[in-house]
VMD Tcl script that builds the backbone (N, CA, C; Angstrom):
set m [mol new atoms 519]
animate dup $m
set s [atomselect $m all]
$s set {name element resname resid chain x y z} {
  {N N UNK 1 A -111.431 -70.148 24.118}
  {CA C UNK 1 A -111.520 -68.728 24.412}
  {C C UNK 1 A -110.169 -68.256 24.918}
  {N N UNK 2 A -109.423 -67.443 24.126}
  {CA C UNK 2 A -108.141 -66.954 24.271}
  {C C UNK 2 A -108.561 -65.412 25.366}
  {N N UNK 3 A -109.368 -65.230 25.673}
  {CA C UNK 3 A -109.374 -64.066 26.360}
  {C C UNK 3 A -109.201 -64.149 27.821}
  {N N UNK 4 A -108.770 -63.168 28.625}
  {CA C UNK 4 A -108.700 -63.288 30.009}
  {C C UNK 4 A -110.095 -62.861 31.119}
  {N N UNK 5 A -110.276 -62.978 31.931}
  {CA C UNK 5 A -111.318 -62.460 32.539}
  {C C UNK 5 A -110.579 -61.711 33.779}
  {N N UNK 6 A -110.252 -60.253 33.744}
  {CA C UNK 6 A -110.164 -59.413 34.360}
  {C C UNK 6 A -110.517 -58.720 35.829}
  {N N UNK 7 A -111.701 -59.226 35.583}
  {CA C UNK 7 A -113.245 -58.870 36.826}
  {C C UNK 7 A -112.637 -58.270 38.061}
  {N N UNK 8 A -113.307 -57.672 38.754}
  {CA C UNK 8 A -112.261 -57.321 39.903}
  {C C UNK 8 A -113.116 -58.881 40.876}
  {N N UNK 9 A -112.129 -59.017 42.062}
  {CA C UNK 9 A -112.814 -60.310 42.838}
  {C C UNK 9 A -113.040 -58.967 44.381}
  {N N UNK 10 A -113.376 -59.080 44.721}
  {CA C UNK 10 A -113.602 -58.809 46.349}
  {C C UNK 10 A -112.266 -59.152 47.130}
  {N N UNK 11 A -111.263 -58.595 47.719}
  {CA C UNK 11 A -110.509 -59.331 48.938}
  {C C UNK 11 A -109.528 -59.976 48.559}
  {N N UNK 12 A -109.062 -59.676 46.875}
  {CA C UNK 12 A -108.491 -60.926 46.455}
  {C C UNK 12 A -107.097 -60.421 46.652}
  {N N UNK 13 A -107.572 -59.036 45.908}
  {CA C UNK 13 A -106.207 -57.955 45.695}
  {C C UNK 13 A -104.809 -58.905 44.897}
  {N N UNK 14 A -103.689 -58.533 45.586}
  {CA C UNK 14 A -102.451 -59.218 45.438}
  {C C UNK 14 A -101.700 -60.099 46.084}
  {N N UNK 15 A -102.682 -60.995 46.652}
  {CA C UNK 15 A -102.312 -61.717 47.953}
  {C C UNK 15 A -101.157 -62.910 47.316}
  {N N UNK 16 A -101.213 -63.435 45.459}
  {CA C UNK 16 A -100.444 -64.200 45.294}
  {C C UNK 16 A -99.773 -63.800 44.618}
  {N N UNK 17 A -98.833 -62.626 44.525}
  {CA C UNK 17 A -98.075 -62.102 43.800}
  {C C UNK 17 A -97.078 -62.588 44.290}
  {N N UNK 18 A -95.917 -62.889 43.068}
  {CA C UNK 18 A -94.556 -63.570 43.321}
  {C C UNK 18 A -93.410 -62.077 43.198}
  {N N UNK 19 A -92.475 -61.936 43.410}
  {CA C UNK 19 A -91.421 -60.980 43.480}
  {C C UNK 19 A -91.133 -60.714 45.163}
  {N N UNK 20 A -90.568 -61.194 46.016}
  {CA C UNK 20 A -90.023 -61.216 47.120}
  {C C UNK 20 A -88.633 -60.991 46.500}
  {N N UNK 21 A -88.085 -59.887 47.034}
  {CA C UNK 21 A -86.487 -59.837 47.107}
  {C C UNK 21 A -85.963 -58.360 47.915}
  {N N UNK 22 A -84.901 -58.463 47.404}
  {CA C UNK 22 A -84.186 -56.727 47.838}
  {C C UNK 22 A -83.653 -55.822 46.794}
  {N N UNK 23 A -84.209 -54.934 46.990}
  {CA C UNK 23 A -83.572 -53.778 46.266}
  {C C UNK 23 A -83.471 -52.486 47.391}
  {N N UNK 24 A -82.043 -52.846 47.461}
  {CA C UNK 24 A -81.622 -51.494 48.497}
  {C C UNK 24 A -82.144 -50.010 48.029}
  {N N UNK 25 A -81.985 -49.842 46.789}
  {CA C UNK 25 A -82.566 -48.210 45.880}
  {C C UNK 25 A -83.978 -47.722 46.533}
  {N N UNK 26 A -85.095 -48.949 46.219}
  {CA C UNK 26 A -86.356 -48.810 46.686}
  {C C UNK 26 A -86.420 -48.844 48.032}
  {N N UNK 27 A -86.079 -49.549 48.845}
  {CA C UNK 27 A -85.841 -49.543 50.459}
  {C C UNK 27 A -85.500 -48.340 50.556}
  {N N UNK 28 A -84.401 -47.680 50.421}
  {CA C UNK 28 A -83.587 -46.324 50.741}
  {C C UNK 28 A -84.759 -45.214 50.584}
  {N N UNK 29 A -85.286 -45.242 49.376}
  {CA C UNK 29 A -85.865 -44.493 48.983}
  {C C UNK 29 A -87.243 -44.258 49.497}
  {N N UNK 30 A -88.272 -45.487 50.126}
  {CA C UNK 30 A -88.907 -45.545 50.542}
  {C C UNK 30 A -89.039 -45.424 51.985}
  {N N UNK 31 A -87.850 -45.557 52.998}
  {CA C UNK 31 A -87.659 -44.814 54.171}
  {C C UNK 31 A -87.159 -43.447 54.287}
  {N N UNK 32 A -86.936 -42.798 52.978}
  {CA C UNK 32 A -86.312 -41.508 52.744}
  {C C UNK 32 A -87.536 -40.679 52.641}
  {N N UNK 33 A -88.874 -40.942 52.684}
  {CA C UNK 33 A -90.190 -40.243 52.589}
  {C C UNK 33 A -90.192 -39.850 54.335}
  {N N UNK 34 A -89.986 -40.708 55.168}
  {CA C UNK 34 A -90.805 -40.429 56.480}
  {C C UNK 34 A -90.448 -39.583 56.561}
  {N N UNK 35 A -88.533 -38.485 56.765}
  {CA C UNK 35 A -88.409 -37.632 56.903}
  {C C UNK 35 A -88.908 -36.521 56.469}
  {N N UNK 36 A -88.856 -36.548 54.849}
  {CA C UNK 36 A -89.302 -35.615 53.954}
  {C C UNK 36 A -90.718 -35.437 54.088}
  {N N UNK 37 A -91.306 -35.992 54.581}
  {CA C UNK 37 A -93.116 -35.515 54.958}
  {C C UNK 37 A -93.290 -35.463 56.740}
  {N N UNK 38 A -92.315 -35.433 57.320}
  {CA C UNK 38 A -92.228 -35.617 58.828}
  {C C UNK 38 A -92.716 -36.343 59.242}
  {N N UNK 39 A -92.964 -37.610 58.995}
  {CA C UNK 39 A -94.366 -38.440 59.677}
  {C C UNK 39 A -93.150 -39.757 59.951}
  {N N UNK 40 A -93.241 -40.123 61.132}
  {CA C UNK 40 A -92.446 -40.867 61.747}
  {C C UNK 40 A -92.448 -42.557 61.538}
  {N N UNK 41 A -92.173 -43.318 60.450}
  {CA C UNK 41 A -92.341 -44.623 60.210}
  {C C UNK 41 A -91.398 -45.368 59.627}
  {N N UNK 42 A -90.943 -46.216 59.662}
  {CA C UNK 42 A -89.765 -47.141 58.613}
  {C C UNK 42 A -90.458 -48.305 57.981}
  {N N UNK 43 A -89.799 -48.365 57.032}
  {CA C UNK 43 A -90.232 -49.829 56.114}
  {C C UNK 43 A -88.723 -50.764 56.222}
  {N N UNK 44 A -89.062 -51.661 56.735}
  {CA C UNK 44 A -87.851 -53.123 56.705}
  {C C UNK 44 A -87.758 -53.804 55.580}
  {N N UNK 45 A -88.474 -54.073 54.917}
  {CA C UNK 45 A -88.240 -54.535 53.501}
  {C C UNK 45 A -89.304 -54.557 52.117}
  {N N UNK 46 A -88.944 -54.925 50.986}
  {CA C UNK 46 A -89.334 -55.127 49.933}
  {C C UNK 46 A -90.291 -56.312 49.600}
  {N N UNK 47 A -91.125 -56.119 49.237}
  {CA C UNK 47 A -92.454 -57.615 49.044}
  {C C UNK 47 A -92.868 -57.122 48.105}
  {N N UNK 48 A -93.299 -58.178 47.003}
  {CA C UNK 48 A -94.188 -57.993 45.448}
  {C C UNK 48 A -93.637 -56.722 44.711}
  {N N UNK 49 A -91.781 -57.639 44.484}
  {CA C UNK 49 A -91.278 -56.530 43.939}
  {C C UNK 49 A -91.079 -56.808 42.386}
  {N N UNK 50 A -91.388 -55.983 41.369}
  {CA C UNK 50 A -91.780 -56.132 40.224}
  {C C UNK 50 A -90.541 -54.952 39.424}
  {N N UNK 51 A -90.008 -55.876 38.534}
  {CA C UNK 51 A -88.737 -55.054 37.732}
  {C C UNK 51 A -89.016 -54.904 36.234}
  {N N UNK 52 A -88.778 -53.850 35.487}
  {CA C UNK 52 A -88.224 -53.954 34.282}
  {C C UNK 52 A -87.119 -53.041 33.678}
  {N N UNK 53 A -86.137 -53.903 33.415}
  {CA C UNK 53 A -85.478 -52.768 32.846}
  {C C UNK 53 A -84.760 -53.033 31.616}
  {N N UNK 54 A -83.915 -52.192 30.685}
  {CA C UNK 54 A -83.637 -52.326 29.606}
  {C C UNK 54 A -82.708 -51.072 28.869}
  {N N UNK 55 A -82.294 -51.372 28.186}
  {CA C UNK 55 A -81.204 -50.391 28.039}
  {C C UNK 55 A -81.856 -49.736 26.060}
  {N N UNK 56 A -81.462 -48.153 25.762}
  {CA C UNK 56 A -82.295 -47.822 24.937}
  {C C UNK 56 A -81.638 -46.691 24.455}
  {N N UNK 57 A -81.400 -46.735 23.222}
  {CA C UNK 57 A -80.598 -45.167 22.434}
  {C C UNK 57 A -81.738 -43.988 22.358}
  {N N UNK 58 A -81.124 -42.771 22.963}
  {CA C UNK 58 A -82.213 -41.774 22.809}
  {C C UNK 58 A -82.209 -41.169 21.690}
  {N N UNK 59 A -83.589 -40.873 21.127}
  {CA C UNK 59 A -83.847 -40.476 19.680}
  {C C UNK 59 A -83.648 -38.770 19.790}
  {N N UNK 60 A -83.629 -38.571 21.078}
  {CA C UNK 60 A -84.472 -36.917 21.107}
  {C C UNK 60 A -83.454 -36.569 22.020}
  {N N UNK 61 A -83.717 -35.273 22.656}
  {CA C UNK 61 A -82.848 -34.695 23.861}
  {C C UNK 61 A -83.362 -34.784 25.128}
  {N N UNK 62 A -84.535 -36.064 24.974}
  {CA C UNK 62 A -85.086 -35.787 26.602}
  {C C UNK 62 A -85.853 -37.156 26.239}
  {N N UNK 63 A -85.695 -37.972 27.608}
  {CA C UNK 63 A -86.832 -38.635 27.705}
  {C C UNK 63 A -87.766 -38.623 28.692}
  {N N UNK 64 A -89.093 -39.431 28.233}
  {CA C UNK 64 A -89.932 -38.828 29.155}
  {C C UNK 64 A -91.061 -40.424 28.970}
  {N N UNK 65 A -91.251 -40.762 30.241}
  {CA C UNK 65 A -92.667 -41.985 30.662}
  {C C UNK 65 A -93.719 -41.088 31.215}
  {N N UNK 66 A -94.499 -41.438 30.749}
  {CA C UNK 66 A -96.154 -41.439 31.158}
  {C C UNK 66 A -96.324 -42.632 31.892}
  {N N UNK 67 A -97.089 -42.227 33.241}
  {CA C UNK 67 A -97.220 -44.214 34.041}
  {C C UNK 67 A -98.319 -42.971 35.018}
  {N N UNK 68 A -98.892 -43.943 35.752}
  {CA C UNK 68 A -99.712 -44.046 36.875}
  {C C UNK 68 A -99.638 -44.804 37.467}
  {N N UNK 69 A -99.405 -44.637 39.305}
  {CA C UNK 69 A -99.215 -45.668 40.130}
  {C C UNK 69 A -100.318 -45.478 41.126}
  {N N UNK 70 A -100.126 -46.488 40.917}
  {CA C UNK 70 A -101.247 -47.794 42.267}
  {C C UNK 70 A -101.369 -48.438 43.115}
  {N N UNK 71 A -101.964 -48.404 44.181}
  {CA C UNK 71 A -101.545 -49.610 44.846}
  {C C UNK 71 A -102.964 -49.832 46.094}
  {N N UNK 72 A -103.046 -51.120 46.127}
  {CA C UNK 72 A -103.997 -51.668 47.132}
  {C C UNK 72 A -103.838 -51.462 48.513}
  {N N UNK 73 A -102.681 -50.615 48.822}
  {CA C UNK 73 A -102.541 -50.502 50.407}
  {C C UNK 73 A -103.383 -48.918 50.537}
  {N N UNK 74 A -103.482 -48.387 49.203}
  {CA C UNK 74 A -104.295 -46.985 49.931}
  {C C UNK 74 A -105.625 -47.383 50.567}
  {N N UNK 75 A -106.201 -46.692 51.036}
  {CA C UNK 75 A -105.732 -46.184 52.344}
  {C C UNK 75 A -105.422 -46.407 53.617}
  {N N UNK 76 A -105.007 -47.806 53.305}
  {CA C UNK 76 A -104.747 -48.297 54.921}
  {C C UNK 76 A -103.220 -48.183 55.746}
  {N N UNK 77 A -102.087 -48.002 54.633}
  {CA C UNK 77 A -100.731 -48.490 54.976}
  {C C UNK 77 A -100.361 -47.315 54.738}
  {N N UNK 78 A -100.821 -45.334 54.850}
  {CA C UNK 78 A -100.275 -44.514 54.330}
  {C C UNK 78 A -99.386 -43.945 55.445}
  {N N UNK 79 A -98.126 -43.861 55.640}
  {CA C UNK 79 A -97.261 -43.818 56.657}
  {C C UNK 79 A -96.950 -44.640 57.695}
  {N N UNK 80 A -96.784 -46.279 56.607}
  {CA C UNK 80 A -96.899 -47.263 57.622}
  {C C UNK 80 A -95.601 -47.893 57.118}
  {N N UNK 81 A -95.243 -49.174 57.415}
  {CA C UNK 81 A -94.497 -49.992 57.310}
  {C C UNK 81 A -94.625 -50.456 55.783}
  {N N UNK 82 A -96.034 -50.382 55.266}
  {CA C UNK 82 A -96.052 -50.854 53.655}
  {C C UNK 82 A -95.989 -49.854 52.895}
  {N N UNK 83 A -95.043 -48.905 52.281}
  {CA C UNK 83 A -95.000 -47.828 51.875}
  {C C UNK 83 A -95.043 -48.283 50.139}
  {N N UNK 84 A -96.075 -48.520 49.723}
  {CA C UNK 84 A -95.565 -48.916 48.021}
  {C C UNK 84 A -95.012 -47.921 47.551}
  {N N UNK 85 A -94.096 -48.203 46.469}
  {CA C UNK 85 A -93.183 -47.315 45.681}
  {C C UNK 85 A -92.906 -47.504 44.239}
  {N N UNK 86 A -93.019 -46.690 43.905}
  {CA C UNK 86 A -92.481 -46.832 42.410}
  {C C UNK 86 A -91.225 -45.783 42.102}
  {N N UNK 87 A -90.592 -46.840 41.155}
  {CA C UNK 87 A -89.483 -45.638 41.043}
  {C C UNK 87 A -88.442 -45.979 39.585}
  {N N UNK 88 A -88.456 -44.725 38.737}
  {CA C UNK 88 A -87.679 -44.855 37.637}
  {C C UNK 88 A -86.187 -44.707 37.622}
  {N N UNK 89 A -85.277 -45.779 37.701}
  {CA C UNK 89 A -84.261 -45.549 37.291}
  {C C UNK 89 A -83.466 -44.738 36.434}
  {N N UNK 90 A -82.501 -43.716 35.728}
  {CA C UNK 90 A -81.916 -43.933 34.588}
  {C C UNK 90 A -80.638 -43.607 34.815}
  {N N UNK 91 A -79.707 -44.141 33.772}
  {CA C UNK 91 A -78.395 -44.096 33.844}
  {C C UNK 91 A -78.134 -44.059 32.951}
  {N N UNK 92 A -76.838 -43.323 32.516}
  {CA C UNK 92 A -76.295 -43.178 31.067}
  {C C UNK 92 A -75.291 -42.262 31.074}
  {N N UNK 93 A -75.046 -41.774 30.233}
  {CA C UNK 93 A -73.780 -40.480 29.201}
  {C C UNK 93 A -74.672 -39.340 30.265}
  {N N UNK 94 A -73.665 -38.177 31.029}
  {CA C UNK 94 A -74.031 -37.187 31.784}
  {C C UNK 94 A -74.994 -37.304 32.769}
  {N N UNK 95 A -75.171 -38.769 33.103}
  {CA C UNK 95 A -76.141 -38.619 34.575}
  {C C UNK 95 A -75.141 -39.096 35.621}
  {N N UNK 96 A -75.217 -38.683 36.414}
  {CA C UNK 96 A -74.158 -39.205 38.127}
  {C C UNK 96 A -75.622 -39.242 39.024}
  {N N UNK 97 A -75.687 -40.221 39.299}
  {CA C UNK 97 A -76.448 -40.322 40.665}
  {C C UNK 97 A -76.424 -41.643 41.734}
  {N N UNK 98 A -77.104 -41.193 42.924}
  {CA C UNK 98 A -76.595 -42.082 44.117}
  {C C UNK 98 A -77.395 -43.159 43.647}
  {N N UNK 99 A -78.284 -44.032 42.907}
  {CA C UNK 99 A -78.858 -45.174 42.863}
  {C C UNK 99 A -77.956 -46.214 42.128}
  {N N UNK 100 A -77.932 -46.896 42.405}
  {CA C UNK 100 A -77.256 -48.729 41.478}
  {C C UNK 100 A -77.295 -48.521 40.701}
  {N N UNK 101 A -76.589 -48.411 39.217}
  {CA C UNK 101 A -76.817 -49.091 37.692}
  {C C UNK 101 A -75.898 -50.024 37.378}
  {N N UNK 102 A -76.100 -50.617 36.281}
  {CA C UNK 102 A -75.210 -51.646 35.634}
  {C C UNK 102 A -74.045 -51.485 35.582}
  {N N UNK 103 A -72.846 -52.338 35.741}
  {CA C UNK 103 A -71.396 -52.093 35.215}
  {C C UNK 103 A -71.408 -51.046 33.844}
  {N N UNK 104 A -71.847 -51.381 32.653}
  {CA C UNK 104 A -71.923 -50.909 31.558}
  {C C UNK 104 A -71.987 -49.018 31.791}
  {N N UNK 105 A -72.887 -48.854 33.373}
  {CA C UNK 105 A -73.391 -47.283 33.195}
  {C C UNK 105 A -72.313 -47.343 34.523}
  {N N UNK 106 A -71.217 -46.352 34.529}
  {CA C UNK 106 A -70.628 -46.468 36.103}
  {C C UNK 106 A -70.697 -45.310 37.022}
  {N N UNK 107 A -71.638 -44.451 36.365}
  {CA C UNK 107 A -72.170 -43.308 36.999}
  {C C UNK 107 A -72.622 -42.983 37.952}
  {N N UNK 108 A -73.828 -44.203 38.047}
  {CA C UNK 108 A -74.872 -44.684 39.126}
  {C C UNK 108 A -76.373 -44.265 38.345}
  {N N UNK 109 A -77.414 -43.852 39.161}
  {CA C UNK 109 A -78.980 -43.749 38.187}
  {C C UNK 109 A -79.317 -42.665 39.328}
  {N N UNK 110 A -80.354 -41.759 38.187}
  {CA C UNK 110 A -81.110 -40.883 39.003}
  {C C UNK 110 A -82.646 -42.067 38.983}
  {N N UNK 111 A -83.362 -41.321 40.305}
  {CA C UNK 111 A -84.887 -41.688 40.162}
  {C C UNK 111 A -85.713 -40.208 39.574}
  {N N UNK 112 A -86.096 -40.595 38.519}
  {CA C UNK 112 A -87.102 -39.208 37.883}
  {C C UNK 112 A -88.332 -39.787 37.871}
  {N N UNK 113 A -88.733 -40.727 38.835}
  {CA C UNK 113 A -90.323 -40.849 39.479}
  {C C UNK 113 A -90.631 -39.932 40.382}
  {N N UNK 114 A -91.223 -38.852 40.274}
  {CA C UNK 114 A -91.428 -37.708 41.648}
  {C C UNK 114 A -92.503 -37.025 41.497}
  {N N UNK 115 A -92.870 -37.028 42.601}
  {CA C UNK 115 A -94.394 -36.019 42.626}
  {C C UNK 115 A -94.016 -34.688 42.251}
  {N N UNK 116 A -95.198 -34.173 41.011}
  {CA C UNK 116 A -94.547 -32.774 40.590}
  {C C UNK 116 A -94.857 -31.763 41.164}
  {N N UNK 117 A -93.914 -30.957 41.150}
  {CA C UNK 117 A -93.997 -29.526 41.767}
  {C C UNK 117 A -93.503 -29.770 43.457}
  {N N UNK 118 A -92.691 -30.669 43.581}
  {CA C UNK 118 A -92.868 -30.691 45.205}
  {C C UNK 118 A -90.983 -30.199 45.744}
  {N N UNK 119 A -90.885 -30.021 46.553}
  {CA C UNK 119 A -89.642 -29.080 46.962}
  {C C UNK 119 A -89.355 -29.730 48.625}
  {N N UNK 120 A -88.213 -30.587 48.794}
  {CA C UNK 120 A -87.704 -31.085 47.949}
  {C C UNK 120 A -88.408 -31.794 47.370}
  {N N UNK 121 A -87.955 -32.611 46.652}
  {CA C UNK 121 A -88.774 -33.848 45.462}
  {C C UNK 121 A -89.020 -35.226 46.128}
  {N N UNK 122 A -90.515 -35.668 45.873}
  {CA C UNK 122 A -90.784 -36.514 46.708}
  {C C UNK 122 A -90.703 -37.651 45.807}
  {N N UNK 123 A -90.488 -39.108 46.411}
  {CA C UNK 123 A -90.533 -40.140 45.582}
  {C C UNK 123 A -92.060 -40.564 45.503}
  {N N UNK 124 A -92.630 -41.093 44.538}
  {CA C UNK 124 A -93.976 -41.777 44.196}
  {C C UNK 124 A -93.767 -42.624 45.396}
  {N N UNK 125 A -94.944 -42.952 46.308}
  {CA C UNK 125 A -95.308 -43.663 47.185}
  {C C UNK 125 A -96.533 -43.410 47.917}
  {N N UNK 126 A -97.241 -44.122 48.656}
  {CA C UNK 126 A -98.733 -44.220 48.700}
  {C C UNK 126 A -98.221 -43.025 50.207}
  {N N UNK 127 A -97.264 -42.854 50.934}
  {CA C UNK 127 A -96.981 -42.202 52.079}
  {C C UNK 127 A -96.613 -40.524 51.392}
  {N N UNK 128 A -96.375 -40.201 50.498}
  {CA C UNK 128 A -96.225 -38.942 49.762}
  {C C UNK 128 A -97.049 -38.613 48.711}
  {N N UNK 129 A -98.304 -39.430 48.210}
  {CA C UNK 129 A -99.433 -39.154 47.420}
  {C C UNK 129 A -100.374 -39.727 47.257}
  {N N UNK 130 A -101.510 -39.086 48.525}
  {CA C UNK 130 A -102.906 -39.492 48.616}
  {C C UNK 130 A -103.614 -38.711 49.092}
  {N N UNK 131 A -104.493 -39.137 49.436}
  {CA C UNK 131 A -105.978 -38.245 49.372}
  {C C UNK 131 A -105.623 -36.897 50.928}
  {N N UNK 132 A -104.027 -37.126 51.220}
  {CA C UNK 132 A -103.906 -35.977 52.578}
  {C C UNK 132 A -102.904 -34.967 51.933}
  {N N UNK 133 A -102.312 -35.581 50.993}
  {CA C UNK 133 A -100.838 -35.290 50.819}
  {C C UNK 133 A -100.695 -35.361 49.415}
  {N N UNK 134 A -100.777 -34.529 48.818}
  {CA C UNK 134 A -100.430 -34.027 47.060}
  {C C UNK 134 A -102.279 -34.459 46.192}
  {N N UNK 135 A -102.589 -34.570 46.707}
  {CA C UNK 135 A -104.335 -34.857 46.636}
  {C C UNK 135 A -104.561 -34.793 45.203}
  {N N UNK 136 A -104.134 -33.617 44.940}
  {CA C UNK 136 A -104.484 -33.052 43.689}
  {C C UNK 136 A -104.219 -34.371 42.545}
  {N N UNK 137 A -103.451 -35.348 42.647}
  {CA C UNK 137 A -102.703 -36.787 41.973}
  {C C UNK 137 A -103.432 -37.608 42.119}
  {N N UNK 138 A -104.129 -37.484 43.229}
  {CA C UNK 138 A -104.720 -39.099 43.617}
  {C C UNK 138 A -106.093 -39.376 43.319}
  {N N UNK 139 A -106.961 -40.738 42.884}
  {CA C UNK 139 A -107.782 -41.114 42.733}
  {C C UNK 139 A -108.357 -41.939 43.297}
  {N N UNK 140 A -109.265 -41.696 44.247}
  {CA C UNK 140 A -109.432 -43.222 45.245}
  {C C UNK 140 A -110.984 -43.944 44.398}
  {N N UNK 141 A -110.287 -44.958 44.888}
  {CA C UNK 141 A -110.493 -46.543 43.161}
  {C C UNK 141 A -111.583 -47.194 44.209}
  {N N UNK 142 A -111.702 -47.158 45.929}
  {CA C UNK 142 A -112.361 -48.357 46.402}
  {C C UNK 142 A -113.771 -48.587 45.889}
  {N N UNK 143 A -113.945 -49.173 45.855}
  {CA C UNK 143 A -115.193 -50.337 45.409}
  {C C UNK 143 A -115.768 -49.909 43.896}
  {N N UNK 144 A -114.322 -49.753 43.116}
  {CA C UNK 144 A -114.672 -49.767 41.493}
  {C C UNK 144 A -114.512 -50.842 40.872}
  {N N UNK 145 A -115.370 -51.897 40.202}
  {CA C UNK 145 A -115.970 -52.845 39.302}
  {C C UNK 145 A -114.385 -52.905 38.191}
  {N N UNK 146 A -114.040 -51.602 37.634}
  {CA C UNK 146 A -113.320 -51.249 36.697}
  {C C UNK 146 A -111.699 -51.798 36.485}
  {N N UNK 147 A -110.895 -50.917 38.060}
  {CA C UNK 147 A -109.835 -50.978 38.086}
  {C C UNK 147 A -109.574 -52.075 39.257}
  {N N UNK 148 A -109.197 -53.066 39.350}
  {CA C UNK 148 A -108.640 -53.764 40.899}
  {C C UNK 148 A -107.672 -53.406 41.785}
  {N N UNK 149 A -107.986 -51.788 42.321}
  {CA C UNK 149 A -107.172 -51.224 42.970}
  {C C UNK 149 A -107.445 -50.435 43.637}
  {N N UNK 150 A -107.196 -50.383 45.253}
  {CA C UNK 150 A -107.886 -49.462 45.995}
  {C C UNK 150 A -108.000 -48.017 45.633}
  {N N UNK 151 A -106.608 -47.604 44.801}
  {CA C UNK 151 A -106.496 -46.057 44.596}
  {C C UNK 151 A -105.465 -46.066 43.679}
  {N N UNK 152 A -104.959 -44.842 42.554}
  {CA C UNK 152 A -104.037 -44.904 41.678}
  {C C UNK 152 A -103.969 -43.147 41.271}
  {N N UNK 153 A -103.121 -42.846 40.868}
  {CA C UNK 153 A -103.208 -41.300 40.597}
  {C C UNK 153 A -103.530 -40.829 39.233}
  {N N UNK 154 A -103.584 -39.876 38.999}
  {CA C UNK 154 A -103.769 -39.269 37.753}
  {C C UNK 154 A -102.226 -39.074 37.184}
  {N N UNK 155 A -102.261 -39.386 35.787}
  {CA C UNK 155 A -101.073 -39.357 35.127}
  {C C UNK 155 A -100.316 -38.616 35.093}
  {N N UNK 156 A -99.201 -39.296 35.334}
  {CA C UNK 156 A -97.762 -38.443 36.027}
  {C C UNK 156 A -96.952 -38.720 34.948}
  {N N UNK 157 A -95.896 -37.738 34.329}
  {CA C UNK 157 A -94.818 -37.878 33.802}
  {C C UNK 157 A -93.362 -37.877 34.160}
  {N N UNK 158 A -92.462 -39.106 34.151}
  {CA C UNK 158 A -91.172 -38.568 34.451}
  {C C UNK 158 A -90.436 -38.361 33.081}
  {N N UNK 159 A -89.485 -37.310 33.087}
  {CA C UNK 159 A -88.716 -36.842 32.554}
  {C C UNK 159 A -86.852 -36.535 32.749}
  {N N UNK 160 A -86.436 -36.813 31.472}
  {CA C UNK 160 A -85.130 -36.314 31.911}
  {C C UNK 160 A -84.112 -35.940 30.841}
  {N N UNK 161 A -83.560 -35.082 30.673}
  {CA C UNK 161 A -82.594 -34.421 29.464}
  {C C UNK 161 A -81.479 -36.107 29.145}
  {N N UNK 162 A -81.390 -36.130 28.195}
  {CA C UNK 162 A -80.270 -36.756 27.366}
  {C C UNK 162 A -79.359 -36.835 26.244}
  {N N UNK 163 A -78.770 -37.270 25.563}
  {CA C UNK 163 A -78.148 -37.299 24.571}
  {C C UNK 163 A -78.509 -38.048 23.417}
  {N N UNK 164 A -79.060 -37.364 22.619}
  {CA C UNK 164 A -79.345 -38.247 21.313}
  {C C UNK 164 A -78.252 -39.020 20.690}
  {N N UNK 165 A -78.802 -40.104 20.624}
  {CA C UNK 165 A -77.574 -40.807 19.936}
  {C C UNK 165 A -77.228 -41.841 20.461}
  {N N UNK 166 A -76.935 -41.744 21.823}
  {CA C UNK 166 A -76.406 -41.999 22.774}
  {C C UNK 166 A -77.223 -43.520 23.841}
  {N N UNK 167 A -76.582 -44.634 24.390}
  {CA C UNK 167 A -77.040 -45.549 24.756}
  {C C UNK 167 A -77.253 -45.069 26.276}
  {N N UNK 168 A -78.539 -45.011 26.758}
  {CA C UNK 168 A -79.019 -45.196 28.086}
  {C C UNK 168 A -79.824 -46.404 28.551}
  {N N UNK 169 A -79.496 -46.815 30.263}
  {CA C UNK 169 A -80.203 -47.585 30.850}
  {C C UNK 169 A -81.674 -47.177 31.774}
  {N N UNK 170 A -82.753 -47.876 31.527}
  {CA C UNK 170 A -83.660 -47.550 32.341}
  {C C UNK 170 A -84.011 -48.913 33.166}
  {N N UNK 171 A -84.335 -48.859 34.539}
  {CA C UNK 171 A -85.231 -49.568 35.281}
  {C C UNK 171 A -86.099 -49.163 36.349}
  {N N UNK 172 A -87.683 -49.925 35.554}
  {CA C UNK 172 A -89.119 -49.137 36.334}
  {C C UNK 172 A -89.010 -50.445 37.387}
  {N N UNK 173 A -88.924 -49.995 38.398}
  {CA C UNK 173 A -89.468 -50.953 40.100}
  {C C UNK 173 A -90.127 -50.496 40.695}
}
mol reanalyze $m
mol bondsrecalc $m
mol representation Tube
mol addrep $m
């Protein structure tokens, strides 16, 4: 039987997830919420940190991900020390921004993971979108059979103008 068994377990959550490291971008970014929502907390580091990235010629004048984020700390860690985060990198031809990219991009990367409509722009994180705070996004998941996840939002798009033709870098963390 080549198939997986999915099931949700009770308690199991993500307790053996491997990715321990640092990424200063996500750190920065994830203590850059307390201010921006006033709620007084810091995060010290990065745990069950999960990367992909990859570099990609744009076909069109804009790109754009569809994703939904998740995470098992809702609702317990929302303006706490476990701030999960997600966050889209990109770098390329006409982007300058303050995040890390590759030698290849020497620009730096914007993050175009952000809760929409928000002023300033908030980064995706369980401390800037849940059931108090942008509500309208969020889905609380506890004790669903379905998904193995306390809570996850309704589908979010990031977006961002580019150059057809043209070689850009992306990385989702």
């Amino acid at each position: 039987d080549n198939t997986a068994n999915f099931a949700c377990q009770p308690n199991t959550g993500c307790d053996n997830c491997l990715g321990f490291g640092l990424d200063l971008d996500l750190l920065g970014i994830s203590n850059s919420v307390s201010a921006l929502i006033d709620e007084p907390f810091f995060v010290s580091g990065v745990a069950d940190l999960c990367v992909l990235e990859f570099d990609f010629v744009a076909a069109s004048d804009t790109v754009r991900f569809d994703y939904s984020f998740g995470s098992d700390e809702y609702p317990f860690s929302i303006n706490m020390q476990f701030n999960d985060i997600f966050a889209l990198f990109l770098s390329g031809p006409g982007i300058e921004g303050q995040y890390a990219s590759p030698a290849g991009f020497p620009n730096g990367a914007v993050n175009i993971a952000t809760v929409p409509g928000t002023d300033p722009e908030l980064p995706i994180t369980v401390s800037s979108l849940n059931a108090s705070l942008n509500s309208e996004f969020y889905i609380d998941n506890q004790g669903s059979t379905d998904v193995c996840i306390n809570a996850y939002t309704t589908p979010l798009t990031a977006s961002h103008a580019v150059q057809c033709g043209e070689t850009y870098h992306i990385k989702l963390a």
